[in-house]
BALOBA-1460 file (C-alpha; in Angstrom, 3 decimals):
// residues 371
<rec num="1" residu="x" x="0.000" y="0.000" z="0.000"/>
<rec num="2" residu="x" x="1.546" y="3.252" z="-0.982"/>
<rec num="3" residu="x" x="0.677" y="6.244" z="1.647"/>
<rec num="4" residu="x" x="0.038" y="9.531" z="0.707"/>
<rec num="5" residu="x" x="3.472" y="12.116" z="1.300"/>
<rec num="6" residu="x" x="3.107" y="14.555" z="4.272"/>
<rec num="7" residu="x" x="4.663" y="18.025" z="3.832"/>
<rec num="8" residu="x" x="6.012" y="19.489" z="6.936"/>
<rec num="9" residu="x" x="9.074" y="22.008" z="8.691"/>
<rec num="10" residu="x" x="12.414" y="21.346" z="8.352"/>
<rec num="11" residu="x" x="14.192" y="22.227" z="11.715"/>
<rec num="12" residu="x" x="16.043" y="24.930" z="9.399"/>
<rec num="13" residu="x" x="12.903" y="26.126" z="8.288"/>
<rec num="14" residu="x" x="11.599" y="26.575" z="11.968"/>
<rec num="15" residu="x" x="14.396" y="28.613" z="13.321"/>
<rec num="16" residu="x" x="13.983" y="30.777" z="9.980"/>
<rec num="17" residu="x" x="10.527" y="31.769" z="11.760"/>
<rec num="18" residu="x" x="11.517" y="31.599" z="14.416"/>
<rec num="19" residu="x" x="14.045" y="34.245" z="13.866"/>
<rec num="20" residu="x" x="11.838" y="36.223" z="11.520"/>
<rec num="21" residu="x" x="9.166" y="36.752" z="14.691"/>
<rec num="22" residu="x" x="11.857" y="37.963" z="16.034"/>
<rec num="23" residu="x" x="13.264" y="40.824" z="14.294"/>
<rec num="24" residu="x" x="9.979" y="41.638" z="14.107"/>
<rec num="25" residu="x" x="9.535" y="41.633" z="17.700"/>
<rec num="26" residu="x" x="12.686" y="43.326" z="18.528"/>
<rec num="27" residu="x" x="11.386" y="46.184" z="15.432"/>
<rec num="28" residu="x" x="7.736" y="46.416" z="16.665"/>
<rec num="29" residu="x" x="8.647" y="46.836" z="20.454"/>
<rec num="30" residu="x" x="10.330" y="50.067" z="20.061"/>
<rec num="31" residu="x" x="8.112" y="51.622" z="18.289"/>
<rec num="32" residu="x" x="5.312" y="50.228" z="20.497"/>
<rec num="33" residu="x" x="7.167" y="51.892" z="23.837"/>
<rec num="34" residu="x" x="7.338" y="55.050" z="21.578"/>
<rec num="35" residu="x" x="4.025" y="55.388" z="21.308"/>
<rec num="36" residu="x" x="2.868" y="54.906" z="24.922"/>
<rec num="37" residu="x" x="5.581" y="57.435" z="25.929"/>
<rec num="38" residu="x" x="3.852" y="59.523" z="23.047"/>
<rec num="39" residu="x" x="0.242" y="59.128" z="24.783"/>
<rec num="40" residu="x" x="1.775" y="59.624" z="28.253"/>
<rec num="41" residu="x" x="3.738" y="62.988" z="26.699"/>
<rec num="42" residu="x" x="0.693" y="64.421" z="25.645"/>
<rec num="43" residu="x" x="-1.527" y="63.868" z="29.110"/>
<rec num="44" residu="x" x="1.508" y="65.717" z="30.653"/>
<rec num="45" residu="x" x="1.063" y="68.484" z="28.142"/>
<rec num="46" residu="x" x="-2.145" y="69.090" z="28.853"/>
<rec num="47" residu="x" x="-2.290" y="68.528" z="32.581"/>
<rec num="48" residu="x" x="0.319" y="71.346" z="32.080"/>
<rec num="49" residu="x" x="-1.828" y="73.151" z="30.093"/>
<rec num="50" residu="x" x="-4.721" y="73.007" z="32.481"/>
<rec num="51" residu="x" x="-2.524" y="73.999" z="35.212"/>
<rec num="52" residu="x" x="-1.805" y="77.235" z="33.335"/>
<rec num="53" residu="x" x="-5.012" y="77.879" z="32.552"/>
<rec num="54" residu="x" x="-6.286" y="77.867" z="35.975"/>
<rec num="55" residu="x" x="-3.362" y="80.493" z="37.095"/>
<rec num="56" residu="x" x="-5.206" y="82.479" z="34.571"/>
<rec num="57" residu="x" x="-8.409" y="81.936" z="35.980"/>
<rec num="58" residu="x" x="-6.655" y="82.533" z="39.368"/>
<rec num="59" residu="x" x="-5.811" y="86.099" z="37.751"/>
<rec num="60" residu="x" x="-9.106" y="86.857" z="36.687"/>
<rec num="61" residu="x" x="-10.441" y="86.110" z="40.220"/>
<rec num="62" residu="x" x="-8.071" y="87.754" z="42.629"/>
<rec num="63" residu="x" x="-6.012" y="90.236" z="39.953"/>
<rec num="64" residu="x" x="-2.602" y="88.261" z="40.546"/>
<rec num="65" residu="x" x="-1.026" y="84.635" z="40.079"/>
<rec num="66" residu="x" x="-0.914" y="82.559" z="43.287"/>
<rec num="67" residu="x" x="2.075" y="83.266" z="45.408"/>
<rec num="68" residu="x" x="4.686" y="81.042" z="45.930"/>
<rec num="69" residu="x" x="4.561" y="80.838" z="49.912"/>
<rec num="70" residu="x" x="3.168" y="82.884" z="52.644"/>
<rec num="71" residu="x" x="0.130" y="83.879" z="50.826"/>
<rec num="72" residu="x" x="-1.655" y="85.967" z="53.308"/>
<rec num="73" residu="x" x="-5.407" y="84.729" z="52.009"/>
<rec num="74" residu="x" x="-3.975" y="81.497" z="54.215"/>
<rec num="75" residu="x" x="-3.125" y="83.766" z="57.220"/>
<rec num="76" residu="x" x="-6.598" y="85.237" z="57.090"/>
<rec num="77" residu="x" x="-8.695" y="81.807" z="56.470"/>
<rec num="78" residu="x" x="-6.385" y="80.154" z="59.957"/>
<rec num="79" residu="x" x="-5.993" y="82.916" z="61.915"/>
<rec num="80" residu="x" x="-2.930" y="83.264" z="61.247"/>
<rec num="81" residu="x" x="-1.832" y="79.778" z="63.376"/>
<rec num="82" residu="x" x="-0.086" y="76.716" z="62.647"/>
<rec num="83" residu="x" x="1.832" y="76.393" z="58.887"/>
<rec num="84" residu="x" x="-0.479" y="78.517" z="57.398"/>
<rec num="85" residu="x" x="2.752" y="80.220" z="55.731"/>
<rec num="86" residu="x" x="4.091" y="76.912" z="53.886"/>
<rec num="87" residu="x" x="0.866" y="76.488" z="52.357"/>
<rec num="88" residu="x" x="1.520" y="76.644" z="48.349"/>
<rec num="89" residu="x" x="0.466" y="77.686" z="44.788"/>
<rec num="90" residu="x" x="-1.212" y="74.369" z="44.382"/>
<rec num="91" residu="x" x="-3.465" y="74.443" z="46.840"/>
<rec num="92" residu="x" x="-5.029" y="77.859" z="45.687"/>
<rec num="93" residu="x" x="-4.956" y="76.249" z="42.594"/>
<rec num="94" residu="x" x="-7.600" y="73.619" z="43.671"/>
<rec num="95" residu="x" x="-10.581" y="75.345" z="43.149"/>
<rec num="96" residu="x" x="-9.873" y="76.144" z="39.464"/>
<rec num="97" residu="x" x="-8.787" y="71.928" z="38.376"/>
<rec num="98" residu="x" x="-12.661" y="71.170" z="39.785"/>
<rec num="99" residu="x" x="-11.385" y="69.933" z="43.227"/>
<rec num="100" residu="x" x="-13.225" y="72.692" z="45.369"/>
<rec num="101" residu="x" x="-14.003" y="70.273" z="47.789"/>
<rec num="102" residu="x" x="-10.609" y="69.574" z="48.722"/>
<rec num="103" residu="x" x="-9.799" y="73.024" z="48.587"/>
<rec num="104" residu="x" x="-12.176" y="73.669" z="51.262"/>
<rec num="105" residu="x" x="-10.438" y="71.022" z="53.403"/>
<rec num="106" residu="x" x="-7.213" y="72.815" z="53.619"/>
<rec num="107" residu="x" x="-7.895" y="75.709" z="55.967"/>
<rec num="108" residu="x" x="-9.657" y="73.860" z="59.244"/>
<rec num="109" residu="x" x="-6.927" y="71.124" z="58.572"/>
<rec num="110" residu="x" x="-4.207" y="73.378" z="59.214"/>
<rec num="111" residu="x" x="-6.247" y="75.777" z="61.786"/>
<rec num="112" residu="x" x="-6.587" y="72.265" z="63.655"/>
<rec num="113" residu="x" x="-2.545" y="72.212" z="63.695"/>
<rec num="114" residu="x" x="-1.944" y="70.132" z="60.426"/>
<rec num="115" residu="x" x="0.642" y="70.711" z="58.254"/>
<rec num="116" residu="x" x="1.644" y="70.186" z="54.599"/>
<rec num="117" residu="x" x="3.570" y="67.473" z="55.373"/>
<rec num="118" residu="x" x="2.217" y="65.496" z="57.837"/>
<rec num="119" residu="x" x="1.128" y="62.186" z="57.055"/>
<rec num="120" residu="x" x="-1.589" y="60.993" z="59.327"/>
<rec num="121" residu="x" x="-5.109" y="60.786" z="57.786"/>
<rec num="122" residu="x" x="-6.855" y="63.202" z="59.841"/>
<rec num="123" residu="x" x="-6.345" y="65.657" z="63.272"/>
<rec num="124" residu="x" x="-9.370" y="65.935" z="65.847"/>
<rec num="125" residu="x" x="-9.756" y="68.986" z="67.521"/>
<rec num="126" residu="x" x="-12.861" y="70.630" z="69.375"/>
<rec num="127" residu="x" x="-14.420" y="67.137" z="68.872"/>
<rec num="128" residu="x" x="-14.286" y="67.457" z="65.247"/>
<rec num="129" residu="x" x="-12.589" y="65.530" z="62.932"/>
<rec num="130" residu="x" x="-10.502" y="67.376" z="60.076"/>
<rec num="131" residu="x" x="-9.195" y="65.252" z="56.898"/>
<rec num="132" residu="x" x="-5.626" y="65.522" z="55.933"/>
<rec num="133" residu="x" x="-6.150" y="67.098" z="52.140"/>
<rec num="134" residu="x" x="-2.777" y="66.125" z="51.297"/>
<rec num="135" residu="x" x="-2.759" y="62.254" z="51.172"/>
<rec num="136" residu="x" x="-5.463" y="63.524" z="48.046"/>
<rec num="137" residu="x" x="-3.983" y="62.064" z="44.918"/>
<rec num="138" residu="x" x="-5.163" y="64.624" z="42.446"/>
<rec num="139" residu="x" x="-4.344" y="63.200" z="38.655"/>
<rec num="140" residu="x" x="-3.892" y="66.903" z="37.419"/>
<rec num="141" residu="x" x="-0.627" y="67.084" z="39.534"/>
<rec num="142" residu="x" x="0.938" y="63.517" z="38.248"/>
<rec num="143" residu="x" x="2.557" y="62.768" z="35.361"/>
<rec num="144" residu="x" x="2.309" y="59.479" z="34.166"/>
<rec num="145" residu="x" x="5.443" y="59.452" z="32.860"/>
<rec num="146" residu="x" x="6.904" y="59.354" z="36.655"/>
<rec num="147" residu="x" x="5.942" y="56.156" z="37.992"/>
<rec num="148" residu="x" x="7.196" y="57.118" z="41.428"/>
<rec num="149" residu="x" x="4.775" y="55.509" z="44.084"/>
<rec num="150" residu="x" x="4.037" y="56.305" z="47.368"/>
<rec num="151" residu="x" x="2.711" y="54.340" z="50.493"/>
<rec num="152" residu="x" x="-0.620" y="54.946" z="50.876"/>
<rec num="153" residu="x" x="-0.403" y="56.839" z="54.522"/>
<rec num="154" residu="x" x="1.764" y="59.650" z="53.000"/>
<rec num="155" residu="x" x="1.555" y="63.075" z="51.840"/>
<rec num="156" residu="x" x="0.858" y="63.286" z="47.773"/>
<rec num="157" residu="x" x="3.148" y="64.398" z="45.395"/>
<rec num="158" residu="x" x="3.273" y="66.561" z="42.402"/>
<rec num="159" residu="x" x="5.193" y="66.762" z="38.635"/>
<rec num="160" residu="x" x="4.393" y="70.264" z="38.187"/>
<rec num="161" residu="x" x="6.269" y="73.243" z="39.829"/>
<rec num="162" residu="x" x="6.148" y="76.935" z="39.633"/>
<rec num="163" residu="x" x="8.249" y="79.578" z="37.708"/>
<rec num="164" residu="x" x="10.537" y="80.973" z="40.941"/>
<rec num="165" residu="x" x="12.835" y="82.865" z="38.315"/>
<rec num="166" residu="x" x="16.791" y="82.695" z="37.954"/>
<rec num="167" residu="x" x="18.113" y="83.500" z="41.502"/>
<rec num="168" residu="x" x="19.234" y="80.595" z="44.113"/>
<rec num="169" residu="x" x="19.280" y="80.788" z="47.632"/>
<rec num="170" residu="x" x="16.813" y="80.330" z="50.582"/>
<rec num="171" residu="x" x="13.263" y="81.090" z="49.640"/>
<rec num="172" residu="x" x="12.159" y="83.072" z="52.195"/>
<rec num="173" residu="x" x="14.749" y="85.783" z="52.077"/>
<rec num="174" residu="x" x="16.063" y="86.050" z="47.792"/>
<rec num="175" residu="x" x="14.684" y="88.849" z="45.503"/>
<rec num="176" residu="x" x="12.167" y="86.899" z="43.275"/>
<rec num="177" residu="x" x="12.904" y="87.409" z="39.576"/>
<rec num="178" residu="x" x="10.216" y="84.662" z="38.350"/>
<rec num="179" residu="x" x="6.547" y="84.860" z="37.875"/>
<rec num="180" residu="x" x="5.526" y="83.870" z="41.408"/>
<rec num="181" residu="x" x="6.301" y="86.054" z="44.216"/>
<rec num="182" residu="x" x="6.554" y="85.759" z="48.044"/>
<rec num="183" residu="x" x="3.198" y="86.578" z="49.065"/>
<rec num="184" residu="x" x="4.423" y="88.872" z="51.845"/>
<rec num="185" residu="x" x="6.393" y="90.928" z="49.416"/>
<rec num="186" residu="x" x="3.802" y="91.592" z="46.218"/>
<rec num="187" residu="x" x="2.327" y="89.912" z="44.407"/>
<rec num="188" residu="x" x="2.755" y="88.360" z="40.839"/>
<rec num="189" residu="x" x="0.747" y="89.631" z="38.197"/>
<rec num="190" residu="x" x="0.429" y="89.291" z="34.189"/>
<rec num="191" residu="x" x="1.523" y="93.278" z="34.827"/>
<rec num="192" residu="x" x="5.135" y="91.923" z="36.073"/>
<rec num="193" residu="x" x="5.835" y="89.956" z="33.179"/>
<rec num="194" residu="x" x="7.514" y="92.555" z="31.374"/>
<rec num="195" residu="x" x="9.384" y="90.215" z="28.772"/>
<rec num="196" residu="x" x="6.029" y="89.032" z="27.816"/>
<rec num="197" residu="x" x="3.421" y="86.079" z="28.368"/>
<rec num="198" residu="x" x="4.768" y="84.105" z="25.604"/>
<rec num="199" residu="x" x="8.851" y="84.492" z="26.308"/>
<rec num="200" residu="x" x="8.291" y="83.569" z="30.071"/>
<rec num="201" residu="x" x="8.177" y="80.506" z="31.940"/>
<rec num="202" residu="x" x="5.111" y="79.544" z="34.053"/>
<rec num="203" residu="x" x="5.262" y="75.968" z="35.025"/>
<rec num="204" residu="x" x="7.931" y="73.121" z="34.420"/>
<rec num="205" residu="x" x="7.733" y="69.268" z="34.991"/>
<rec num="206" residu="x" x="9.829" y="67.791" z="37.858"/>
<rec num="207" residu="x" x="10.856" y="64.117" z="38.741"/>
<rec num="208" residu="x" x="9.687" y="63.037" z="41.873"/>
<rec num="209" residu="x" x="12.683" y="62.377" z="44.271"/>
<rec num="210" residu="x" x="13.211" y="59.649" z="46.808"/>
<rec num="211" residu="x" x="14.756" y="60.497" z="50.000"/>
<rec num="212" residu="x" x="18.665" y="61.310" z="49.944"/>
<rec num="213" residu="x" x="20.238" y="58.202" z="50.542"/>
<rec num="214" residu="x" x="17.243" y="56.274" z="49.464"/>
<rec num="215" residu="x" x="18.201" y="52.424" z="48.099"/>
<rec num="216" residu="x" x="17.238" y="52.083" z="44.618"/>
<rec num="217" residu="x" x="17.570" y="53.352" z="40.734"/>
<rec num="218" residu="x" x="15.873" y="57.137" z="41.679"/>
<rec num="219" residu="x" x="19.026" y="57.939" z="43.634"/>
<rec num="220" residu="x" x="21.594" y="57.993" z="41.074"/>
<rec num="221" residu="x" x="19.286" y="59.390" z="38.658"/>
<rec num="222" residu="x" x="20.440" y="63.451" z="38.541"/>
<rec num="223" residu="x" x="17.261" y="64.805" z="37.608"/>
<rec num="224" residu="x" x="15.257" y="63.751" z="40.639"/>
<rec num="225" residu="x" x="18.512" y="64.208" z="43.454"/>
<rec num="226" residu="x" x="19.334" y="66.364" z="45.523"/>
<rec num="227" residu="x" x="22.811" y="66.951" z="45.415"/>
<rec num="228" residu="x" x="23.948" y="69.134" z="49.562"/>
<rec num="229" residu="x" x="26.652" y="70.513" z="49.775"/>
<rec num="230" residu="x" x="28.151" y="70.749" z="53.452"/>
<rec num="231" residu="x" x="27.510" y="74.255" z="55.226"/>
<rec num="232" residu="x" x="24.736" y="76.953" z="54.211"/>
<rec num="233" residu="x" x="27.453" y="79.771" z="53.627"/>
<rec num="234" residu="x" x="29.150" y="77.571" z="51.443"/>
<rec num="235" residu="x" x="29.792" y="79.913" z="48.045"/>
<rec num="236" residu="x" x="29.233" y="77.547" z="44.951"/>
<rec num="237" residu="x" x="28.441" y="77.611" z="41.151"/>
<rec num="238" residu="x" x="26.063" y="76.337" z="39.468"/>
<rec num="239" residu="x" x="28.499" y="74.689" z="37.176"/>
<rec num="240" residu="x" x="29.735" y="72.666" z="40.595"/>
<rec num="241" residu="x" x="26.061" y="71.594" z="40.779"/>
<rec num="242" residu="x" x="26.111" y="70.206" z="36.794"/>
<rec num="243" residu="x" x="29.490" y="68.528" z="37.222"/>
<rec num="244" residu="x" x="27.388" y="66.009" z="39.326"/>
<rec num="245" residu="x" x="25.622" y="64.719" z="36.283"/>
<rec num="246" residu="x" x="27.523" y="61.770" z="34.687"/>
<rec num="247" residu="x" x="27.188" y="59.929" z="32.096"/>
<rec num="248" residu="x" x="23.428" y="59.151" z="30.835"/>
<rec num="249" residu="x" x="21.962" y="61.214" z="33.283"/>
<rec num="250" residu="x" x="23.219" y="59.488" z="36.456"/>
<rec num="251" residu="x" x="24.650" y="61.386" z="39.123"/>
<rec num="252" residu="x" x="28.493" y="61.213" z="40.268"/>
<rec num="253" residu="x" x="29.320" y="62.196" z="43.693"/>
<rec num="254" residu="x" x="27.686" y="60.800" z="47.146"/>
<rec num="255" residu="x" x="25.058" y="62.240" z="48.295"/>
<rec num="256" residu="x" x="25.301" y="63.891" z="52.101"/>
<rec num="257" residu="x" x="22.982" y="62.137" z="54.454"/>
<rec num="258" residu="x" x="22.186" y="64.260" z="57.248"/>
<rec num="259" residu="x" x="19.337" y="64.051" z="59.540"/>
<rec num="260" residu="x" x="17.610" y="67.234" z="58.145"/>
<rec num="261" residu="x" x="17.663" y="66.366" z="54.915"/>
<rec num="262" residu="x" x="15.276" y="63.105" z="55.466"/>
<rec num="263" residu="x" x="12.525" y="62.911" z="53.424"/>
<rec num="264" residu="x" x="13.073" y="66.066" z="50.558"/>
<rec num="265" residu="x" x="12.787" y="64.459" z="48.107"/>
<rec num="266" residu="x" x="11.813" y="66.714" z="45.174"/>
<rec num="267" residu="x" x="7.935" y="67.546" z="44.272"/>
<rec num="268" residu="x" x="7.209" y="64.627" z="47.253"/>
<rec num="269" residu="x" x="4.401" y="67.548" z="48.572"/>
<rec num="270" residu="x" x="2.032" y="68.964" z="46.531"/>
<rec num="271" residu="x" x="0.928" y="71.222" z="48.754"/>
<rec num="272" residu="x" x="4.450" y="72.212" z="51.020"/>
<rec num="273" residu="x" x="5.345" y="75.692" z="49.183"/>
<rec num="274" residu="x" x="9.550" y="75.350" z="50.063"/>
<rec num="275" residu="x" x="11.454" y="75.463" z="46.936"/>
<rec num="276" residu="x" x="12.219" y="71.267" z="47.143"/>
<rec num="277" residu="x" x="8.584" y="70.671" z="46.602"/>
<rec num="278" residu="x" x="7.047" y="73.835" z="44.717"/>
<rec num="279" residu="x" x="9.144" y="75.909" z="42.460"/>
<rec num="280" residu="x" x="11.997" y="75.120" z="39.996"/>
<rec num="281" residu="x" x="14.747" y="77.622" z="38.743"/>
<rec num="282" residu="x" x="15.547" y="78.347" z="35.215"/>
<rec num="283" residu="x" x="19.436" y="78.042" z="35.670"/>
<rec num="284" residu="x" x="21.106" y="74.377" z="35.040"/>
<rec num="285" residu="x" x="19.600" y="73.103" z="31.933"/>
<rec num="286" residu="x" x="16.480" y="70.754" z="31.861"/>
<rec num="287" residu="x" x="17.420" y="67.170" z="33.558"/>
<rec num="288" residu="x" x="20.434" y="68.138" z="35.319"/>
<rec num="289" residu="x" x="20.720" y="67.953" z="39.127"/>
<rec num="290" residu="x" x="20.061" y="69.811" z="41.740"/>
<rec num="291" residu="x" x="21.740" y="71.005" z="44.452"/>
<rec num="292" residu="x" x="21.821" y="72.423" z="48.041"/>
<rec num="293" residu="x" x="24.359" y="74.579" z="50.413"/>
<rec num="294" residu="x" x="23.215" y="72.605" z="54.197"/>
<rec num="295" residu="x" x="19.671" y="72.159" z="53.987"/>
<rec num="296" residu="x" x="17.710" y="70.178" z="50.989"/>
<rec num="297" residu="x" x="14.650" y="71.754" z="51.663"/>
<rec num="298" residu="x" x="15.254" y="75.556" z="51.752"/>
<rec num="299" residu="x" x="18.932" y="76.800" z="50.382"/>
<rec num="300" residu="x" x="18.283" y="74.904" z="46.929"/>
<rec num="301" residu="x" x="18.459" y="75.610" z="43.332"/>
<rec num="302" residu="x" x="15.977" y="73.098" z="42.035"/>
<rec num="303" residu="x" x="16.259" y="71.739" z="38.164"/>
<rec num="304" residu="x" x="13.339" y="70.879" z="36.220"/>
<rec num="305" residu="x" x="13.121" y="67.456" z="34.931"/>
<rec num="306" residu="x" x="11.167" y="64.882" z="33.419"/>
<rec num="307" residu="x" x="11.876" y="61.125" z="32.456"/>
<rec num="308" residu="x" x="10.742" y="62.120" z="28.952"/>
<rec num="309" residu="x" x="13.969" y="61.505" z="26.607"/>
<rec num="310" residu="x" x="16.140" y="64.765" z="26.066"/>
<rec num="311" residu="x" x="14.134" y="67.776" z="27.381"/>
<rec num="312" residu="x" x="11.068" y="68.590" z="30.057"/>
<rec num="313" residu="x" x="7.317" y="70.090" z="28.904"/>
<rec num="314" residu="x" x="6.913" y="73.626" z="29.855"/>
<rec num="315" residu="x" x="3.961" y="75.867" z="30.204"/>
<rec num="316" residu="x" x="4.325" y="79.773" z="29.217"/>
<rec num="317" residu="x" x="2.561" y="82.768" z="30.602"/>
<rec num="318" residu="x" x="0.250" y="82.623" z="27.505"/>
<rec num="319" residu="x" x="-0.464" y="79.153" z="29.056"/>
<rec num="320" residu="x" x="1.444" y="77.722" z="25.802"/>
<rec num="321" residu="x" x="2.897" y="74.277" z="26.067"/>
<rec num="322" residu="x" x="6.230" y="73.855" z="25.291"/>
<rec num="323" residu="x" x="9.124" y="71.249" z="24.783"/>
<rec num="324" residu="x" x="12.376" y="72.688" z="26.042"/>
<rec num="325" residu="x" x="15.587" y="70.466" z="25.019"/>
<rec num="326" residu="x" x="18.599" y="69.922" z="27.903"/>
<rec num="327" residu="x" x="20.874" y="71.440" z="25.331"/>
<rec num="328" residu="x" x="19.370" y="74.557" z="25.390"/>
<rec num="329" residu="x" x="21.330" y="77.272" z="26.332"/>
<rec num="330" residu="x" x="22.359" y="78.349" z="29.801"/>
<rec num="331" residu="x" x="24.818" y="80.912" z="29.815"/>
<rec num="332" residu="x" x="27.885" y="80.796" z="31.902"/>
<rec num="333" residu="x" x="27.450" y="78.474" z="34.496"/>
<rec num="334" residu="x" x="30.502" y="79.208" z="36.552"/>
<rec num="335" residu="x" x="29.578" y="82.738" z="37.680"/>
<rec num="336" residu="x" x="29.632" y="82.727" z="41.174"/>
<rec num="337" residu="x" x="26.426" y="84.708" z="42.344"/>
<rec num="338" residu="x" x="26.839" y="87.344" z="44.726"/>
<rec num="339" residu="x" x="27.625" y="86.353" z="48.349"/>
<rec num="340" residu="x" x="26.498" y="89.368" z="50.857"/>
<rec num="341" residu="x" x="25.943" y="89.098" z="54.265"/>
<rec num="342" residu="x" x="22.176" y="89.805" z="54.077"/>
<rec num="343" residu="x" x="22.136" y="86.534" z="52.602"/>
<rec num="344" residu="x" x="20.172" y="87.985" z="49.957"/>
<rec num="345" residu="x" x="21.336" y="87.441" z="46.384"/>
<rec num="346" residu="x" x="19.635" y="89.879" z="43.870"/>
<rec num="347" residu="x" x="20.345" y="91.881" z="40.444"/>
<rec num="348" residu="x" x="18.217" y="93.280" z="37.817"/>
<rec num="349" residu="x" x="18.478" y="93.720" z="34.125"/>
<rec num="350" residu="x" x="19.130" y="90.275" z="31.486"/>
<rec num="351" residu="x" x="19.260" y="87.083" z="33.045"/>
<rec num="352" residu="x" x="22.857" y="85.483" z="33.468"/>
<rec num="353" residu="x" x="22.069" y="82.400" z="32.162"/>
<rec num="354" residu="x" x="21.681" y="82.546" z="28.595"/>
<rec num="355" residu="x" x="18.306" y="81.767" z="27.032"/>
<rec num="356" residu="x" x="17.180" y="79.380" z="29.664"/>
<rec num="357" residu="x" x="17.532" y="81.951" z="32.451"/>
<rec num="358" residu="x" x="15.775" y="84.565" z="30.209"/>
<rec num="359" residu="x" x="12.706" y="82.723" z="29.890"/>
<rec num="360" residu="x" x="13.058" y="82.189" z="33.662"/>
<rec num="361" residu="x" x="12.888" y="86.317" z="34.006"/>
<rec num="362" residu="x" x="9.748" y="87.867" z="34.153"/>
<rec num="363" residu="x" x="11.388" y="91.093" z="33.691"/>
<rec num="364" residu="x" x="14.913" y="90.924" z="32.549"/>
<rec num="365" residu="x" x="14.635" y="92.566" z="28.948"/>
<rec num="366" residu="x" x="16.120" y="89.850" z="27.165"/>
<rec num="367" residu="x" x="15.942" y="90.387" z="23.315"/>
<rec num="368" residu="x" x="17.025" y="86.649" z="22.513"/>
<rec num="369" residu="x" x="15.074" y="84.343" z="20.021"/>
<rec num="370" residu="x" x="13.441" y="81.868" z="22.595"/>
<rec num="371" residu="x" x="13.502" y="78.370" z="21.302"/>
């Protein structure tokens, strides 16, 4: 009996497909990770975008921008008790991103002795009960880009900070040259943007930092460290700052661990107005490090920075959404800024550092080509 022939794979044949699915694999993957980072991109963008539009709803509500710290519509709404003072832009942003509710939490939280960064879930006082606002995870403020994670029973953080200009030091005593002011010192207004709407920074992404001398990948990451450098009076430049950024963004150098430095990890607070948590300075270009003279939280010249490839998302004054690259230009970073013993650092006229510092001035008079 003669049996029909069967036509089947050589082994040869097999790997052949084998290998063909993948190089197609290996091509398709890419392009598929691409395309999510696209899609997560964009829902940055226009979280930004909303962000900036509700400082200019802000503006057509109160006639200014909301201040940086000590905004003294929080003194009035406490009493002027408890951390009233630390209370930042994002909260009086609330109300305008649909989250009035929360907004109105934020007042007998901290009247009841709650502050921005405490973690427990609520504080009884009088026999009433107060919710801690601040363990609210409000999407508007994330990034989905950042995966950073947080345990459930801490304070929220944020990816977007707030335009605090082009001049480092403590935020509670420096000459503000940014959008955002000190609210105990003016106020901020479309007015003060001299340079104009569309030439000035409003809002920048930031990484979300782990604590200094946290275990894991975030620490040797530059753009979400904080780099301290021993001793507020310390004099440093900003280019001793960038020379901490190594090769593919991760940071060279030890960081200092010192008791008062635990838990600043940058944007970890969305509603904490100190410079680590709130603001970003247009000085080292986007995704470098930042960096610290004795204390993480206040004497720091914050970076913005995003873990999208090669440059951050920025919002204007015209509430314009911009890509800046981390090659754009910063001027001369080894200018040592002025060191008087006011401890105030301050100048007027064009930004000294290049075009990124000009779009960080609200007022310097810069005639460059922004990019």
């Amino acid at each position: 009996m003669k049996y029909p022939s069967r036509r089947g794979f050589t082994l040869v044949e097999l790997l052949v497909v084998i290998a063909i699915i993948g190089v197609m694999v290996g091509l398709l993957l890419p392009a598929v990770q691409a395309a999510r980072e696209a899609a997560r991109r964009m829902s940055c963008s226009n979280n930004l975008k909303n962000l900036a539009l509700a400082q200019h709803n802000h503006h057509d509500t109160y006639n200014m921008f909301s201040p940086l710290n000590r905004d003294l519509r929080w003194k009035s709404a406490t009493g002027g008790v408890g951390a009233w003072y630390r209370l930042g832009p994002l909260t009086t942003t609330l109300p305008f991103v649909e989250q009035t509710a929360l907004y109105e939490q934020v007042a007998p939280f901290v009247k009841a002795g709650g502050t921005p960064w405490n973690n427990t879930a609520s504080i009884a006082a009088d026999g009433v009960t107060y919710p801690n606002p601040f363990r609210a995870e409000v999407a508007t403020f994330r990034c989905p880009s950042d995966g950073f994670s947080v345990s459930v029973n801490g304070t929220r953080p944020t990816n977007y900070v707030f335009n605090w200009g082009d001049v480092y030091l403590e935020e509670q005593n420096h000459e503000w040259r940014g959008v955002f002011s000190n609210g105990e010192q003016g106020k901020g207004t479309f007015a003060t943007v001299i340079d104009g709407a569309s030439n000035t920074l409003m809002m920048s992404e930031v990484v979300i930092g782990q604590n200094p001398g946290a275990s894991g990948q975030d620490k040797a990451i530059s753009g979400s460290a904080i780099n301290v450098f021993a001793g507020s009076g310390t004099p440093w430049r900003p280019s001793d700052c960038l020379a901490r950024r190594g090769p593919n963004g991760t940071l060279t150098g030890a960081l200092q661990n010192t008791s008062s430095d635990t838990g600043h990890g940058k944007g970890r607070r969305w509603g904490d107005s100190t410079s680590a948590y709130s603001s970003f300075l247009a000085i080292l270009p986007p995704n470098g490090p930042s960096c610290a003279a004795g204390n993480a939280e206040h004497h720091l010249m914050s970076t913005a920075a995003s873990r999208h490839p090669g440059g951050v998302n920025v919002a204007m004054c015209d509430a314009s959404v911009r890509f800046v690259s981390e090659s754009v230009n910063t001027g001369d970073l080894t200018v040592l800024h002025d060191q008087p013993s006011s401890n105030i650092r301050k100048y007027t006229g064009p930004s000294r550092w290049g075009v990124w510092g000009a779009m960080g001035s609200a007022a310097g008079g810069e005639t460059v080509e922004l990019p």
